[in-house]
Every structure is written in structure tokens, then in C-alpha cells.
N, C-alpha and C positions, 0 to 999 in steps of 0.2 A: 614103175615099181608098184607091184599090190603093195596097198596098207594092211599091216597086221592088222593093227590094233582095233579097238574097238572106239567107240565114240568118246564116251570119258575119257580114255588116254587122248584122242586125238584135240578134246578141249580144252588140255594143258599150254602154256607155252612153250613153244618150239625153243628147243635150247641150242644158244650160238658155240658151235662146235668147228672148229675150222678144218676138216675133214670134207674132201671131193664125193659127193653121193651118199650123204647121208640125211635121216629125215628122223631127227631126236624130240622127246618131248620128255619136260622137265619139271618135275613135283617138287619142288622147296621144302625144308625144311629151317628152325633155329641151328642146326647141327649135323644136316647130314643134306646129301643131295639123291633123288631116286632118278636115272633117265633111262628114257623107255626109247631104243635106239634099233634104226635096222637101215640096212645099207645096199645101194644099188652097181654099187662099184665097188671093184676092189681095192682096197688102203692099207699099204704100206706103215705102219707103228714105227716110230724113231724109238730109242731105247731114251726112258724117263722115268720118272719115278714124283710122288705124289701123297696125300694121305691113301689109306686103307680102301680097297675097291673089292668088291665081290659082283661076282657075274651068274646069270644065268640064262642057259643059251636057248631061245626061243624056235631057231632054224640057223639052219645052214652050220656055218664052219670056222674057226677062228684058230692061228695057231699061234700061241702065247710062249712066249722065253718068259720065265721068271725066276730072276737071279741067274743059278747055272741049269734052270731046269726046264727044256722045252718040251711043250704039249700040245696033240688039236684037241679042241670041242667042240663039240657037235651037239644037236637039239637032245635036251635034257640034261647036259652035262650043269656043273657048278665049277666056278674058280674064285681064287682067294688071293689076293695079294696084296703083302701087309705093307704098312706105311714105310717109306721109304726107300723101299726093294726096288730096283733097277727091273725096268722088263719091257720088251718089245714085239711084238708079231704081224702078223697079215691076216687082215681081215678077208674073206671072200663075200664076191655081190652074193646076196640073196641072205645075208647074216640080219640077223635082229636076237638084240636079248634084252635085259632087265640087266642095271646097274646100280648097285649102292655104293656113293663115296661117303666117307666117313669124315665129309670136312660139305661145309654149309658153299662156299666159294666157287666150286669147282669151276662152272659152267655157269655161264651168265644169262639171260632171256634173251631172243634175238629182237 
């Protein structure tokens, strides 16, 4: 898998995401979680739901159900999904984006 990112993201911790083929890194927050996430396989999303997440798609391809409303994203795209909303999709390899959870917890340090 190329790495995106560039050095400073890569000097972040690696965030424990339990996800097959993925390679996350995690900027902490008191209040909120940033992860900077791109993936070499494809993953399957179970339907869950969570605090507030907003995405924005770096490459490749993602196809999100949120609520009753299915979407793909593609590099450049933005998504939004508000606390507690049921939502599930398929990631494809080659995916990397930028994620804000709107809860300090999310995702632990590996």
C-alpha cells in the first residue's frame, strides 16, 4: 500500500481500528477524535451508529447507507453523519480520507 500521507500525519499514533487492511493515524483531542485513515482492502461496514462523524474523501471510493439514504464518494467528496444515525457501506482498497468524530473516545492508540 503507498502511504498517503505525509510525515507529521505519519508521526501520529497509529489508531487500534479493528478493520482487515487498514493503516489509521490518530490526533486526540479533550472532545473530539481526527483519523487520518486509508485502506488496502476492501471492508465490509456492519450497520452502527455512534457520535457525529464527517468525512472527507482523500482517493478512491466509499459507498455509505445513511439512514435510508445510500451514496458513493469519491476523492473530493464530503459526508456527514449525525449522532446516532444507523449507517453502513463498503469501503474499496485504495480508499483514504480524513475523519472527525465528534466524541474524544472513538478509537483507542494501538
Amino acid at each position: 500500500m503507498k502511504d498517503i500521507f505525509f510525515d507529521p500525519i505519519k508521526k501520529l499514533p497509529e489508531a487500534d481500528i479493528p478493520l482487515d487492511g487498514i493503516k489509521a493515524y490518530l490526533s486526540q483531542s479533550d472532545n473530539h477524535q481526527i483519523i487520518f485513515m486509508q485502506f488496502e482492502k476492501d471492508v465490509d461496514l456492519p450497520e452502527h451508529s455512534h457520535a457525529a462523524q464527517i468525512g472527507i474523501v482523500l482517493e478512491g471510493r466509499i459507498d455509505l447507507t445513511i439512514g435510508d439514504d445510500k451514496k458513493t464518494y469519491e476523492k473530493g467528496d464530503r459526508y456527514y453523519i449525525p449522532a446516532g444515525v444507523l449507517h453502513s457501506g463498503k469501503i474499496y482498497a485504495g480508499y483514504a480520507d480524513v475523519t472527525f468524530f465528534d466524541q474524544s473516545d472513538r478509537y483507542s492508540k494501538k
